[in-house]
N, C-alpha and C positions, 0 to 999 in steps of 0.2 A: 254127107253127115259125118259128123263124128261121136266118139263117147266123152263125158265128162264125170269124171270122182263125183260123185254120190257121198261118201263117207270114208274114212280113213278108220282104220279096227287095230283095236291094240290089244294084244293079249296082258291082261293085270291081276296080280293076286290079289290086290288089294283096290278095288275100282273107285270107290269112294276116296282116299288116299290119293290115287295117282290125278284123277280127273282134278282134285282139289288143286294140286301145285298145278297143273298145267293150266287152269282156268284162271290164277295169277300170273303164268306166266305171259301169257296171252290175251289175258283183258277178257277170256268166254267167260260163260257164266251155264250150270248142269242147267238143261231144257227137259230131260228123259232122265229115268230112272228105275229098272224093274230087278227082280233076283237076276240076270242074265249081265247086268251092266250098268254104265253109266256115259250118258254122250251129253258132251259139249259144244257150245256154238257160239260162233262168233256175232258180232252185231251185224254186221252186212257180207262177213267174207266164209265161202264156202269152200271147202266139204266140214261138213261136221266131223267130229271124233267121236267115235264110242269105243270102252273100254269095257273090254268081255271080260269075265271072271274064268280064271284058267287055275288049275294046282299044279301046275309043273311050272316049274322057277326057268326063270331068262338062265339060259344054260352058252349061247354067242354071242359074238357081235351083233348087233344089228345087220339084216342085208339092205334095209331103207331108217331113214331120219331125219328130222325135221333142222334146216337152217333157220334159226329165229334173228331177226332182224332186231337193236335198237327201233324204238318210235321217240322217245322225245328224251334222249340221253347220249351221252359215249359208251361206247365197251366196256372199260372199265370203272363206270358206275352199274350197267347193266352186269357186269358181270359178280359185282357186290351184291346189287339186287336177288341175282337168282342164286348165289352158295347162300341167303339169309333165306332162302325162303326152302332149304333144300336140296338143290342141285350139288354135287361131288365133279371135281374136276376128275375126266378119266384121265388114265394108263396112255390113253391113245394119245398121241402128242398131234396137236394144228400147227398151222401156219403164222405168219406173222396178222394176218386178216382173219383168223377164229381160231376158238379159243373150244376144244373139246368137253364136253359135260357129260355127267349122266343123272338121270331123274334120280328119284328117290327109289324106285325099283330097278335101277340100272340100264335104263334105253338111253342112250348113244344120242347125242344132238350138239350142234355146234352154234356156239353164240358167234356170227358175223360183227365186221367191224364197220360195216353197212346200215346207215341208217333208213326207215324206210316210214315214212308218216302216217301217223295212225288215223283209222277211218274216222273221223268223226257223228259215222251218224247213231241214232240209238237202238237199243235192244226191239226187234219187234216177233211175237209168237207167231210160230207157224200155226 
């Protein structure tokens, strides 16, 4: 047997804020919600994301972050997409195949120059 991701936790000072941009960037949409957080989910693709409420400020780099793939674009539409909706080009310089970012709260992620087809199926409650 093995184990599989359950949930991806992101420490956020601002949960409702960060969950917001990621849930466009990614097509989720909030499923949960209490004083403690806010988590995200995709239409058929797993682990969820929750976003804990923390008071201490993102102070490094990242030691983990999200590669987000195009689904029905290039790079550099997708990458117009995500500075409009928020995203900050970092400090950190990519390669000629990604393109470094950071959220609105400064977590580290790279837009790929890899397209990858989006699920089509629909939203269903757990």
């Amino acid at each position: 047997m093995a184990s599989r991701v359950g949930d991806i936790i992101i420490d956020s000072n601002d949960p409702e804020r960060i969950a917001g941009f990621w849930c466009e960037v990614l097509g989720y949409r909030v499923f949960a919600r209490d004083e403690t957080g806010v988590a995200i989910r995709g239409a058929t693709t797993s682990p969820d994301i929750l976003f804990v409420r923390v008071t201490e400020p993102k102070t490094a780099k990242n030691r983990m972050h999200f590669d987000v793939c195009p689904t029905d674009r290039g790079q550099d539409a997708e990458l117009a997409r995500l500075l409009d909706l928020g995203a900050q080009r970092s400090t950190i310089i990519g390669s000629g195949s990604w393109v470094v970012l950071e959220d609105p709260e400064g977590n580290e992620f790279c837009l790929m120059s890899q397209r990858i087809p989006a699920e089509p199926a629909p939203f269903h409650d757990a």
